[in-house]
C-alpha positions in Angstrom: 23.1 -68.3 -25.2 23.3 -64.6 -25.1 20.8 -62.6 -22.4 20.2 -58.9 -21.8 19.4 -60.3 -18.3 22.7 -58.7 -15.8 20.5 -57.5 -12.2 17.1 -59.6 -11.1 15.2 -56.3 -12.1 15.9 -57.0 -15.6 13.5 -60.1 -15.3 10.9 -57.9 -15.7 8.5 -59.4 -18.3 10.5 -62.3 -18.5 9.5 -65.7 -18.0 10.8 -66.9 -14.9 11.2 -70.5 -12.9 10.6 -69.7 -9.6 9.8 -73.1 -7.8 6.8 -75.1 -6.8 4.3 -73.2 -4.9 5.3 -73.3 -1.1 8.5 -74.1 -1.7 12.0 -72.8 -0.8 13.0 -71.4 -3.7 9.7 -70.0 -4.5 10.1 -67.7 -1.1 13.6 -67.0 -2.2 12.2 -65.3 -5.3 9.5 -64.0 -4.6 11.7 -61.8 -2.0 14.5 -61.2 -4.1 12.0 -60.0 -7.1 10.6 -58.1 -4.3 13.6 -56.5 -3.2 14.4 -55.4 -7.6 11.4 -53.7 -6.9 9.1 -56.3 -8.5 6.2 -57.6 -8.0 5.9 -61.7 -8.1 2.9 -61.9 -9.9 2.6 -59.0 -11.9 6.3 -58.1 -13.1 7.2 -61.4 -14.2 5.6 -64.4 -15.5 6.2 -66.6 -12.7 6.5 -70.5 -14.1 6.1 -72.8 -10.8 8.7 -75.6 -11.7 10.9 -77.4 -9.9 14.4 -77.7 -10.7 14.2 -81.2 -12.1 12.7 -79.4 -15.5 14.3 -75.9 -15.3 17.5 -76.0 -17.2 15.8 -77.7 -19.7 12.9 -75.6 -20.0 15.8 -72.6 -20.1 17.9 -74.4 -23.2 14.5 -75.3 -24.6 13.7 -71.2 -24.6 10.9 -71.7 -22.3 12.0 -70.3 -19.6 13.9 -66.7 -19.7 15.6 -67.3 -16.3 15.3 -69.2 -13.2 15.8 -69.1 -9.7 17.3 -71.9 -7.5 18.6 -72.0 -3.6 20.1 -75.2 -1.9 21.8 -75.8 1.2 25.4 -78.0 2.1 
């Protein structure tokens, strides 16, 4: 699908998977929002899912974007 979403600060007023409360991911995006010059809570509407439902909520068009961080 097509997206006018290119930097993380065009996320802003978009809804956004950004990981289960406490979680890795969710500190990952809540810092890079932060670092866009967004705020977490205010700039985006955060959706606190984990990425067992994300890509479907994203091809479902409930989601706008999400964020996701693993390690090897």
């Amino acid at each position: 699908r097509d997206s006018d979403v290119r930097t993380v600060a065009d996320l802003r007023g978009k809804r956004v998977g950004v990981g289960q409360e406490g979680s890795g991911v969710r500190l990952v995006a809540d810092r890079l929002l932060a670092a866009a010059g967004l705020d977490p809570a205010d700039d985006v509407t955060p959706v606190p899912v984990g990425i067992d439902t994300m890509p479907v909520r994203l091809t479902q068009g409930r989601l706008d974007a999400f964020f996701w961080s693993g390690g090897l």
